[in-house]
N, C-alpha and C positions, 0 to 999 in steps of 0.2 A: 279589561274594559275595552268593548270596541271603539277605533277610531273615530266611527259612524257617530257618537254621542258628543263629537267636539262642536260643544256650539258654535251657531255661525253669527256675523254682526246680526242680524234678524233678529236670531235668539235671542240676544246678550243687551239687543235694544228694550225687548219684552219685556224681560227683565227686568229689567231699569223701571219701564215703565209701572210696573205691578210694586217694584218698591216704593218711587216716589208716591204712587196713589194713596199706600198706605201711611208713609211719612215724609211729607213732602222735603222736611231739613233731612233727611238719610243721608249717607255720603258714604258709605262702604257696602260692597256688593262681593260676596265670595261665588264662586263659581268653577263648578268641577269639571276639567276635560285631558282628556287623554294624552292628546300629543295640542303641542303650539300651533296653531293657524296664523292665516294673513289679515288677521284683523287691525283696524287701525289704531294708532296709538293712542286718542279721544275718541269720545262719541259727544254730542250735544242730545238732549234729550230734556225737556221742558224746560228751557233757558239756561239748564245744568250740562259742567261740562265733564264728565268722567276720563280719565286715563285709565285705560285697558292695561296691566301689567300680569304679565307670565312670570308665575314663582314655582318652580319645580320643587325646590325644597320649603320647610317648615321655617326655615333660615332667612331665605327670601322674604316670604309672608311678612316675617316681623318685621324686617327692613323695611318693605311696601308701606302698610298700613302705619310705622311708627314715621313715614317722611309724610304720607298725607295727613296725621294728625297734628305734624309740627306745621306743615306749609299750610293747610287748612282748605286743603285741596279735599277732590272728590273722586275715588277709584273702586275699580272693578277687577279684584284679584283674579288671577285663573290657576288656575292647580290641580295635579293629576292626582292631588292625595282628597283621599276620603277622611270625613268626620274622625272615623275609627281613629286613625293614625296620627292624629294634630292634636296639641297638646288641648288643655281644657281653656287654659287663659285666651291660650288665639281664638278657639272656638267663640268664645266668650263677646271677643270683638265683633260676630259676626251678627247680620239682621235674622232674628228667631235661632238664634245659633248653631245656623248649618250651611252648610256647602249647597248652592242649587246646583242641579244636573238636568242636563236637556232628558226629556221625556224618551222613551223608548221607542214610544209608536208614531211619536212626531219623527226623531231618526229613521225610522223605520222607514216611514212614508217620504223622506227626502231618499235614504238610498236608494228607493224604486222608483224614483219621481212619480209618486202616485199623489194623488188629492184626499183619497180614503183608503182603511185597511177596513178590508172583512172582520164586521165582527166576531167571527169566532173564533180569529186571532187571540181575542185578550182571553181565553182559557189556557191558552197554548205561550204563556210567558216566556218559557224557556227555548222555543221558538224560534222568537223573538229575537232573543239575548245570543241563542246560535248563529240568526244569519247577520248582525251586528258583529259578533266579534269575529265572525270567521268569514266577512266580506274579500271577495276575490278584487285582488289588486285592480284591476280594471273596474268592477263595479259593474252591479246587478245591469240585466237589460233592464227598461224601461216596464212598470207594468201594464197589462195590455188595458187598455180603455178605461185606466188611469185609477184605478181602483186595485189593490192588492188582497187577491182572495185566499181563501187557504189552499187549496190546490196547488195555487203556483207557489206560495210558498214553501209546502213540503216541496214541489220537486225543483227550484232554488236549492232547497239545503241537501237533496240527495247527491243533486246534481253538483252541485258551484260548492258546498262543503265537505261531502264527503267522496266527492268523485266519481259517483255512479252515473254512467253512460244516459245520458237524457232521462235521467233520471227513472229508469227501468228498475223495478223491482223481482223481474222475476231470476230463477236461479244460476241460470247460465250467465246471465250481465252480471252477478252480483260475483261468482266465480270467474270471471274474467276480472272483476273487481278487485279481488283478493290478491290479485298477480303483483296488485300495487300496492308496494309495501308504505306508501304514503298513506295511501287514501284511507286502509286496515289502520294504520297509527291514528289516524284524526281520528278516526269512529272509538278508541282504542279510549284516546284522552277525552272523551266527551265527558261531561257531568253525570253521573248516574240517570236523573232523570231523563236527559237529552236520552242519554243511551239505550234506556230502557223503552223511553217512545218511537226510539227509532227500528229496532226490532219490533215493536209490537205493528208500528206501519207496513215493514217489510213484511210481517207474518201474514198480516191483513191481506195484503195487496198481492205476493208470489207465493203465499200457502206453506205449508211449513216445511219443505225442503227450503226456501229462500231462508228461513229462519233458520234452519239448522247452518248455515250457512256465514251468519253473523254470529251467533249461539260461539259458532268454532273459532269467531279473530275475539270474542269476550274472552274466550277461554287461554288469549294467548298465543290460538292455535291457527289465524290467519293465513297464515304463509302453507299451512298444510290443507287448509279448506278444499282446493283441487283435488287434493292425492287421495284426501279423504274422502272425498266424492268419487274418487276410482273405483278406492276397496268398498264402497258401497254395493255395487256392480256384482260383487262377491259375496258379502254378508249378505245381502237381502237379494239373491241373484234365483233364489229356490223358492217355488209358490209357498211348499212345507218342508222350512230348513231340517237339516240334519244338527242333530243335540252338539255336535262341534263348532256350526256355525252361529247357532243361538249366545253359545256361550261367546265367539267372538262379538259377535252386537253388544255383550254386556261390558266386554275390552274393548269397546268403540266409545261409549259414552263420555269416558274422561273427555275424550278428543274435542267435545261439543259442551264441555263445562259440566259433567255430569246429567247432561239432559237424554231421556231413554227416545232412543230413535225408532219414530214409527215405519212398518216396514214398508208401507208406500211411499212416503218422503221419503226413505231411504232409496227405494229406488226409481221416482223422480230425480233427487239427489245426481243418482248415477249415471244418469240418460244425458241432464245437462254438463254433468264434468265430461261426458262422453264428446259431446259435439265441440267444448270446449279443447277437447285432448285434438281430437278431429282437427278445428282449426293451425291448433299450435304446429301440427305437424307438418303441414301444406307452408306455415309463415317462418316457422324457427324451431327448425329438426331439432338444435340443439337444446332450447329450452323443454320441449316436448319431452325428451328424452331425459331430460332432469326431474318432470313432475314425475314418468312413467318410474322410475326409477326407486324414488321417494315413496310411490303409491305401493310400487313391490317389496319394498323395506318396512310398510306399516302394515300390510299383511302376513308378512312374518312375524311383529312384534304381537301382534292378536291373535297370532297364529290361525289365522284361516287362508297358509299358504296353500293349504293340499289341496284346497277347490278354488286354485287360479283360473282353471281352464272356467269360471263359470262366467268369468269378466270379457265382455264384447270389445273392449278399449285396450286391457295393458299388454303388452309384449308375454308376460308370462301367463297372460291369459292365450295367445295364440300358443306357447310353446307346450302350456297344459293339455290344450288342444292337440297339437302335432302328435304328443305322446300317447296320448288315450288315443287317436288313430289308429298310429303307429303298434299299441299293443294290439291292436282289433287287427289291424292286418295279420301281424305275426300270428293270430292265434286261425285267422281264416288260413294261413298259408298252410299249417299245419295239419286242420281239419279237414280242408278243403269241401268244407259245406257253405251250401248258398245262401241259410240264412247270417252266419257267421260274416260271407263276403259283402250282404247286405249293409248291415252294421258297420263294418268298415268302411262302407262307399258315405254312410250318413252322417259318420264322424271327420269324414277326410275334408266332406261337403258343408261341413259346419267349420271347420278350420279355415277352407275358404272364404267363408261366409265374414270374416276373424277385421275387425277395422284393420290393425296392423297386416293384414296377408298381403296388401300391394306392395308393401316395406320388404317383406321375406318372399317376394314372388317366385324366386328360386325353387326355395325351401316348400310352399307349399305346392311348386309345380313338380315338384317332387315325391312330396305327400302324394298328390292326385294319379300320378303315374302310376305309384305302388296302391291306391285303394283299384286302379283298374285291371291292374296284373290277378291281383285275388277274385275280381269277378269273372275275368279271363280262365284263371285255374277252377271254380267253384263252376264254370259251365263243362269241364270234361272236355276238351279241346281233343281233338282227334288225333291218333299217331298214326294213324294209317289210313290211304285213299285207294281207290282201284286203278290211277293211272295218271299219269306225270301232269294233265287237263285240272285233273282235279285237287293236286298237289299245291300245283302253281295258282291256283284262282284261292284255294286257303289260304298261302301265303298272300299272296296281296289286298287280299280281302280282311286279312286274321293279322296272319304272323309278323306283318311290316311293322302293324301298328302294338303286338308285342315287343319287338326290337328295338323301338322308339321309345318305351315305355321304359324297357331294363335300362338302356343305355343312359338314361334319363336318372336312373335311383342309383349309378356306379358312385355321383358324387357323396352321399352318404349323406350327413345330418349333423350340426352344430353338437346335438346333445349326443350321446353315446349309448340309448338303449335306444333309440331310433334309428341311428346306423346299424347298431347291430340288426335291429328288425328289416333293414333292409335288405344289410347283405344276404339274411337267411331266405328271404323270400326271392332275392338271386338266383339264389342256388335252385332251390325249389323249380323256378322258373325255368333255370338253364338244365335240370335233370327234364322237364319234358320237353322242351324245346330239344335237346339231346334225342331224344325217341323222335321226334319228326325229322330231326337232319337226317339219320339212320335211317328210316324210311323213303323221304325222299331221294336220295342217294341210289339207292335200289332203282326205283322207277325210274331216274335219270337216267343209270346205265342199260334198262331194259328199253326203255324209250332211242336210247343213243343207238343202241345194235339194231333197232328194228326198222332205224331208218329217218328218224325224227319224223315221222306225221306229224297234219296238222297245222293251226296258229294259235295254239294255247297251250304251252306258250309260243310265240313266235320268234323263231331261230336271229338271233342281231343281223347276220346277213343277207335278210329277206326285209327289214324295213324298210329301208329307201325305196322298194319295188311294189311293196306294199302298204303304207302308210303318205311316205313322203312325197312318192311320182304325185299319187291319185289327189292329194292335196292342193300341191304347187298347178293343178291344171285347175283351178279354183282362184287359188288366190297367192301372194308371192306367202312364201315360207324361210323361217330362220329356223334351222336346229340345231339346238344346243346340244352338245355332248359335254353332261359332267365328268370325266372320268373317275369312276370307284362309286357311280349313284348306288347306293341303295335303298329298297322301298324304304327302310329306316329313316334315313335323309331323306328323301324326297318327302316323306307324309309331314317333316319338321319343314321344312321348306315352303312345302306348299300352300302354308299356314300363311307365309310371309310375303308370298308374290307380290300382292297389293291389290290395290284398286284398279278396275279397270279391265279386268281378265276373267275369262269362263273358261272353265274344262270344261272339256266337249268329251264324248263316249260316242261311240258307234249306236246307231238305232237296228242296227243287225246282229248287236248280241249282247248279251249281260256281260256286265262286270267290266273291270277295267282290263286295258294294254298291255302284255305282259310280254318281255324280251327274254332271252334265255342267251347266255354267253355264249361263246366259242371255248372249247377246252383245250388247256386249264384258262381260266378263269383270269388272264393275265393281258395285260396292256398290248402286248408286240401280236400277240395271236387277235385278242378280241376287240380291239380297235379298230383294226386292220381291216379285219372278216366285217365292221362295220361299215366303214367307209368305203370300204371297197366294193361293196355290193356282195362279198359269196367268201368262201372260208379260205384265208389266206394269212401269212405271216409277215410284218414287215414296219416301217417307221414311217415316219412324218410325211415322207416322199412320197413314200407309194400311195399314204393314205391321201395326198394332194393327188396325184395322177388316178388314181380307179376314179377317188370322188367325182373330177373332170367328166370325166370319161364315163361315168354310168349311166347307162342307152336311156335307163327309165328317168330318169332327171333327165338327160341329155334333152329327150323328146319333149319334157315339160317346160322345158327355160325358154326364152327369147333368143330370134336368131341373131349372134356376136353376143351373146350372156350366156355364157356357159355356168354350170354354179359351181359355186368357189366357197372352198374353205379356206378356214385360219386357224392358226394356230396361238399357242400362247405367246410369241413371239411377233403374232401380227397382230395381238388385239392392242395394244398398246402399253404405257409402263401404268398408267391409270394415274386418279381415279375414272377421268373421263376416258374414252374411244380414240383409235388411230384413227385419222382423218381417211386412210382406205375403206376398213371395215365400214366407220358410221357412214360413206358414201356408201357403201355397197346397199347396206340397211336401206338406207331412205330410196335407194332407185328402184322403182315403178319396175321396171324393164327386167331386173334382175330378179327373178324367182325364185333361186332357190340361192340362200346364202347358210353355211354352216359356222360354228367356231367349237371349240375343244377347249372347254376348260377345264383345269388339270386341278382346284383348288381341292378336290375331296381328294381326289389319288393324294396329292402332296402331302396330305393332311395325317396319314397312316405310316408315314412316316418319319413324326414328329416323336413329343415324348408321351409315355403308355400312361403321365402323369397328370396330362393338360384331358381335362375334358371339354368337350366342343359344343357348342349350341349351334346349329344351323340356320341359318336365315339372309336370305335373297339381299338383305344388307350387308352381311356378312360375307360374303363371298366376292370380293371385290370386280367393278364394272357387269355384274350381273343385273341390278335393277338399272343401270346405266343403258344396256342390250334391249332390257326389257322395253325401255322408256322408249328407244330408236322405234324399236319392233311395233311397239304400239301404234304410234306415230303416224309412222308409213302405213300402217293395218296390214300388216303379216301375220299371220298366223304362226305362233310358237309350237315346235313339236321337241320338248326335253325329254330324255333319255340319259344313258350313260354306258359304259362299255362292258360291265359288270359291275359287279358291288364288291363288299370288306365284310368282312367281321371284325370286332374290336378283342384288344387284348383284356381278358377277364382272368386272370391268374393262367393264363397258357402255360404248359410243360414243353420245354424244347428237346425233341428228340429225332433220334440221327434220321439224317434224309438228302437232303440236295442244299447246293445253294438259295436256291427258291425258300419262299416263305413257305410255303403252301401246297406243292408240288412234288413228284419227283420222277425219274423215268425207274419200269420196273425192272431193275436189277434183283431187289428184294422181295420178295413176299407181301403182298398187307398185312399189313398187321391190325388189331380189332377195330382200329380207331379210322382203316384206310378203306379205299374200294379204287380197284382198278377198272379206267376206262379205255375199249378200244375200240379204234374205228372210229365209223359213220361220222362226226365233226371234230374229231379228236384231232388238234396238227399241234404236234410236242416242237416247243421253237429249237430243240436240240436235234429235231427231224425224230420222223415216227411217227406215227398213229397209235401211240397207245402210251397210258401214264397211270400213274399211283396219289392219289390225293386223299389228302383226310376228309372226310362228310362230320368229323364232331371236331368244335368250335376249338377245344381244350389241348389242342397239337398245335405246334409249330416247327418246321426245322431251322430257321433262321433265326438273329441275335432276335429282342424284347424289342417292338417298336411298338407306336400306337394302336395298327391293325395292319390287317392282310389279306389278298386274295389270294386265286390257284387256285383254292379248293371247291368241292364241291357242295357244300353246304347254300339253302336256299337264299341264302344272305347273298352268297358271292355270285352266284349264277343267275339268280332271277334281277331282270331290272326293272325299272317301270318306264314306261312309254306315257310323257304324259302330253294333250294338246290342248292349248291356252288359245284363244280367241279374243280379241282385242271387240267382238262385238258383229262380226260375221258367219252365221252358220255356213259352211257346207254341204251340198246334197248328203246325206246318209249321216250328219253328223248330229247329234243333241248334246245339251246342257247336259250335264250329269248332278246327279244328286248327290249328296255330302256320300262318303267315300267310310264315314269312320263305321266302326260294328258298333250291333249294340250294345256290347258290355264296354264299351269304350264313354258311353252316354252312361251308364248303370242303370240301362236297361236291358228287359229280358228277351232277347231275341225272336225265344221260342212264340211270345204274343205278337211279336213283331210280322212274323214270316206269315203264323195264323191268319193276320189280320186280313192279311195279301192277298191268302188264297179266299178266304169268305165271300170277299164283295169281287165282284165283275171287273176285269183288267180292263183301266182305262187305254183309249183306244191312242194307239201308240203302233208302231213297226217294231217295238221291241218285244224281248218273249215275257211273259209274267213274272211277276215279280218272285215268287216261288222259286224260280228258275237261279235267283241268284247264291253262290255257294261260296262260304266265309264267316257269316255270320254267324253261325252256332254249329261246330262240329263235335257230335257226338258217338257213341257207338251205334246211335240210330239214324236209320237215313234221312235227311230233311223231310222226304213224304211222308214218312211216319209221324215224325214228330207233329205235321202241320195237319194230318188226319185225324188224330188225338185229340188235340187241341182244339180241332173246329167243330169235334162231334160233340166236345162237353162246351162249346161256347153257342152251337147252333140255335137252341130256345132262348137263351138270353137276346139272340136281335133277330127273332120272329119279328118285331113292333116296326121292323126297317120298311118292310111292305104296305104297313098299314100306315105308315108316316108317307110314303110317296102315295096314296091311294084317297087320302085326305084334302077334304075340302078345304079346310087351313092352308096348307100346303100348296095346293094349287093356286091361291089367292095371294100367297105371297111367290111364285113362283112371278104371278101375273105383274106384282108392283116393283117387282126387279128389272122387268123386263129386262132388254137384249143382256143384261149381267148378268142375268142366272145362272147358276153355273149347271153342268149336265147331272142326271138325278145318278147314274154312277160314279162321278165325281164326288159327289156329297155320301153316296154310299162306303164309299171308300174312305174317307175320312170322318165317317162316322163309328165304321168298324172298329180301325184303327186305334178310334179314341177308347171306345168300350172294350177292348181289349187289355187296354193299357190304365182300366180303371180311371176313365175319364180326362187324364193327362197325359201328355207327351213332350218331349223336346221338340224344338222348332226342328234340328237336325234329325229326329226321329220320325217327324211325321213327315219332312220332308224325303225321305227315303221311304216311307209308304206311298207316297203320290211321284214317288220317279221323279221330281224337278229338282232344281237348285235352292238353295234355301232362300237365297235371297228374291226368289218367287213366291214365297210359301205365305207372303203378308195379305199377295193382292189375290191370292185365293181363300186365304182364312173369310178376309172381305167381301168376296164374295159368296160365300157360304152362311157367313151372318147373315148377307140380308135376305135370305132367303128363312133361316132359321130362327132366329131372335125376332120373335114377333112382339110389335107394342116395345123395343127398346130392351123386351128381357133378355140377358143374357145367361141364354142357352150356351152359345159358344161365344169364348172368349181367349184373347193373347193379352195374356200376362207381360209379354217383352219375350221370358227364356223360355216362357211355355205356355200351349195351347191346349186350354180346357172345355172339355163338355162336361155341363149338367143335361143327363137324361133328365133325372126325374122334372125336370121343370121342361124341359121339352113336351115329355109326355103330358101335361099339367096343357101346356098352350099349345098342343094337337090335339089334344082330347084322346090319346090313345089309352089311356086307365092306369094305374100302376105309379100316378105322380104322387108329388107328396103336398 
């Protein structure tokens, strides 16, 4: 009995009065209430004086009524006992022989301090008798404008009895509701009735996923209501299940009281555990990871573990995922066909796709590595160039960002047929990769004896004369020397620089900066030959004295500024800057300032156990430089003295002390090539040395990696220049850098696109021009001749779109923003090439900019195209789509739909 029913003196006066109406000599009044109140010990009531007495027991009672019948007194018993339970004689004593009890809907209306209750309260008794007896210790608010409707009542009793969030009915509150093992109890002990109206409200009001949802705490099964709502995701995760997951839905029923789940509530159901699981994870990893847990243990009990991967939310839905990747990769690695590697890129991009993949971001940046390696193999990547130009621009165009790639999948995978898929698509990788060091190797040495022509690549002791003079007479300059950079690191790097910084590329030639070491491929030679401006052996000294001392900086710097390097010993112990360096940084005056950081050389060093992530945080006081450099607005020029290869199961066999190296006493052997001459200065004196070109030799003990050798990893470096926000004469923004199988796209439409429409007008050469992106046994002209003759009548309508009166009239209401009718041709192509979509990074590599330009030209291309608001062209955020056929629809060129 709710408290809310304990009469108050009001009541008890009424009372009174309603008896005496009817017998004015009456003198006994029984009266039923819950608990004891502060009523007074008489009342007077038409000249009559009553004593109020509280008798909890039957015992009481008789005591009460046998002292007012001897005193001849007049009382008002009160008692938590009903009729039922008091014997017949006491009964007996009482007026019409019963206990009175304050009214329901008078309680009612005192607990809301209302004046009236909505009549269509009195159908809903039970109601009634809910929000009475399950009154929240503070008590109801106030009802509003004094009147208690039914509305507010249900959401009262959703709300304030059974604990539902402002009284929300739909499925995800009511699954956050179930977390609460209280709130699931109350609804739990409700009366039947109560309980069956209360679902049928919920059913009404959040549809029957909410229902199935209370369905599941009737059955018991509260506490599972989430997990249940996981494995929904799975059961009902297929538009037309497979006959194993039908029969799971029929192993699902118990879970919801035997009620058969329909397959749209069920996956409703799922969507809202989904958002549900979502939050848990961002608020209480560890709870999260209790329901995920629970979710994967009831998937096994109904067995529809085999199609985990089909769940967007549980952990063993992402690892379902990883695996069905993971086989696709393996099976592309094997085939080495494109639509094989497709499949893999669309499965690795659904694993991405995965709620939990920011939780395993490792793991699935591991996945992603290996679906790019298979599209990488599935394009036929070249083993052979016609000359060390063209060697060098595949590698930094191509092979860095394979090397970044393998070095990436060496950690392997939690599960074990995923590792394995990895390691084999390793090997795979590293056998051709193996044929291009071979080749290049060759070229290196035919390039070495003929004299090194040329700046592609550009010899390390021609930079400062060639990059850094011509720079520092612009603007003050910091160069970084990473020791051990490779394009590998640096493409991981470059990712992390930050905010605030542009690469710059020359507008005199395609492609990126490329360095070529001094031979071998080792610190004392090709540091030296760096710093010192021309090819030389020697240490820290010397590389302080040439640096001084080189005429081409000399000329560039301010007079008493000479420019000055540091070393790892001057930059300080960190994390911040020695108070020298960060002075040299920030002064105006001083133009050219270097430092030498040794943290990748150190790093090859280390154990062949630890694998490394690179990033500008990570290399300590480098975003610290960067921050100075900024600052001051210097221009950054990174580089490094040569690169590493890492240890991949290397064989050590006999040779020198050196890692990498050796002088020729012996023969080559299959895995060596002997260089002599022209930059060759062996630090044991000589011009001439023995180095391995395949990754798989060492002569030295196991460490992490190594250079010396001749392999494109150790020789090739990359030259990169960072801009705090100031161009250079002869310098531009460069566009995203990565290829297209790197995006999982097709190159070959990529290159097409380029050559079809008209090279916007630029200093640099076409875009055709650039070499990296698709190496095959056919020449880029071929392939882009091919390609444009079978794509030519598909964008005939290009002409007849710029010759259009539409056209011109929105060309008019753009005004000065219009962008150039080759501009628009070009990223029209583009688009139609690429069957209407691109990556932001893809199409900005079609228009030659940065990406982070690529918004305010989309924007302007709209408004010239989307006429009336339709969107002909549009950015998705990761990608930018054209609709022709509505294009042609609002030019009036024919052919719409």
């Amino acid at each position: 009995m709710s408290a809310l029913l304990a009469p108050d003196i009001t009541e008890i006066e009424r009372a009174i009065d309603g008896l005496l109406q009817k017998d004015a000599e009456a003198r006994t009044l029984a009266m039923r209430s819950p608990v004891q109140c502060g009523w007074p010990d008489t009342v007077e009531r038409r000249g009559r004086r009553f004593r109020i007495a509280w008798c909890p027991s039957e015992l009481e009672l008789r005591e009460r009524l046998d002292e007012a019948e001897s005193d001849g007194d007049s009382v008002v018993v009160v008692t938590p006992l009903d009729t039922a339970t008091l014997a017949d004689d006491v009964i007996a004593r009482f007026p019409r022989a019963r206990v009175e009890q304050t009214d329901r809907w008078t309680a009612l209306r005192g607990a809301f301090r209302a004046r009236d209750v909505d009549p269509r309260l009195h159908v809903h008794r039970w109601l009634a008798d809910l929000l009475l007896d399950r009154a929240p210790i503070g008590g109801y608010p106030p009802a509003a404008g004094g009147v208690l409707d039914l509305e507010s009542a249900w959401q009262a009793a959703l709300n304030n009895v059974l604990g539902l969030p402002d009284g929300r009915a739909d499925p995800a509150a009511l699954l956050d509701w179930s977390l609460d093992a209280a709130g699931v109890d109350r609804f739990t002990r409700l009366p039947e009735e109560a309980r069956d109206a209360v679902a049928a409200r919920i059913g009404a009001e959040g549809g029957a996923a909410a229902g199935l949802v209370l369905s599941a705490a009737a059955a018991g099964r509260g506490a599972d209501a989430l997990p249940v709502a996981l494995t929904c995701g799975v059961v009902f995760g297929e538009g037309e299940p497979q006959q194993a997951l039908r029969e799971a839905a029929v192993r699902l029923e118990p879970l919801f009281g035997g009620l058969r789940v329909d397959p749209g509530a069920g996956r409703t159901l799922a969507e809202a555990g989904r958002r549900v699981l979502d939050r848990m994870a961002r608020d209480d990893a560890a709870a999260a990871r209790a329901i995920d847990e629970r979710a994967a243990a009831i998937l096994t009990e109904i067995r529809a573990d085999a199609a985990a991967a089909l769940s967007p939310a549980l952990q063993v839905g992402l690892e379902g995922r990883i695996q069905e990747a993971a086989a696709a990769i393996l099976r592309s690695a094997e085939t080495g066909r494109v639509d094989d590697a497709a499949a893999a890129w669309d499965l690795a991009r659904r694993a991405t796709a995965h709620d939990r993949a920011g939780e395993n971001r490792s793991r699935v940046d591991r996945l992603m590595m290996a679906a790019r390696l298979v599209r990488w193999l599935a394009g036929r990547p070249a083993t052979t160039w016609r000359n060390i130009s063209e060697a060098a621009l595949a590698y930094a165009a191509d092979g860095g960002f394979v090397d970044r790639a393998r070095h990436t999948i060496r950690s392997g995978d939690l599960l074990p047929d995923v590792a394995a898929a990895y390691a084999r698509l390793a090997e795979t990788v590293m056998a051709r990769r193996e044929e291009q060091n071979r080749a290049f190797a060759v070229l290196l040495r035919e390039w070495n004896a003929a004299g090194t022509q040329g700046d592609v690549p550009l010899p390390v002791e021609r930079l400062l004369t060639t990059v850094v003079a011509p720079l520092a007479s612009e603007a003050p300059i910091l160069l970084l020397v990473l020791d051990g950079l490779s394009f590998a690191v640096w493409r991981g790097l470059a990712d992390t620089v930050g905010f605030g910084w542009s690469e710059l590329v020359q507008t005199s030639r395609r492609g990126p900066l490329i360095a070529v070491s001094a031979l071998p491929s080792v610190t004392e030679v090709s540091r030296a030959s760096l710093l010192c401006g021309m090819l030389t052996i020697g240490d820290q000294s010397k590389e302080r004295t040439g640096f001084a001392s080189h005429e081409a900086l000399f000329a560039a710097s301010r007079a008493g500024r000479p420019p000055r390097l540091f070393h790892k010993g001057d930059i300080g112990n960190g994390p911040d800057l020695g108070d020298e360096l960060r002075s040299a940084v920030a002064d105006p005056q001083q133009r050219i300032v270097a430092v030498v950081h040794n943290a990748v050389d150190a790093q090859l060093s280390g154990s062949d156990q630890l694998d490394l992530t690179w990033t500008a945080e990570g290399l300590r006081q480098v975003n610290a430089l960067l921050h100075a450099a900024r600052s001051a607005g210097r221009i950054v020029v990174v580089t490094g003295d040569h690169g590493h290869v890492l240890d991949e199961g290397t064989k050590q066999i006999d040779g020198d002390s050196s890692a990498r190296w050796r002088m020729p006493g012996i023969p080559p052997r299959e895995n060596e090539i002997t260089l002599s001459g022209g930059r060759v200065r062996s630090p044991r004196g000589g011009h001439s040395i023995v180095a391995p070109w395949s990754e798989r030799v060492r002569f030295a003990a196991r460490r992490s990696g190594y250079h010396g050798g001749v392999s494109p990893q150790e020789v090739l470096v990359p030259i990169a220049v960072l801009s705090p926000g100031n161009l250079p004469s002869g310098w531009t923004e460069a566009p995203p850098a990565e290829p297209a199988w790197w995006r999982g796209e097709d190159a070959i439409q990529l290159m097409a696109a380029a050559v079809d429409a008209p090279p916007p007008v630029s200093r640099r050469r076409p875009a055709e021009s650039r070499q990296g992106d698709f190496f095959t046994d056919q020449s880029p002209a071929d392939i882009i001749q091919g390609t444009r003759a079978q794509a030519a009548p598909a964008l005939a309508w290009l002409d007849a779109l710029f010759a259009s009166e539409t056209y011109a009239a929105q060309r008019r209401l753009a005004g000065r923003g219009a962008l150039a009718d080759e501009r628009v041709r070009l990223i029209l192509t583009s688009l139609v090439l690429r069957g209407g979509r691109m990556t932001r990074a893809g199409l900005s590599q079609a228009m030659e900019m940065p990406i982070f330009r690529l918004s305010g030209l989309v924007s302007a291309a709209r408004r010239v195209l989307n006429v009336d608001q339709a969107q002909v062209l549009k950015d998705d955020g990761d990608d930018i789509i054209f609709d022709e056929a509505l294009l042609r629809t609002q030019f009036a060129l024919g052919g719409g739909q």
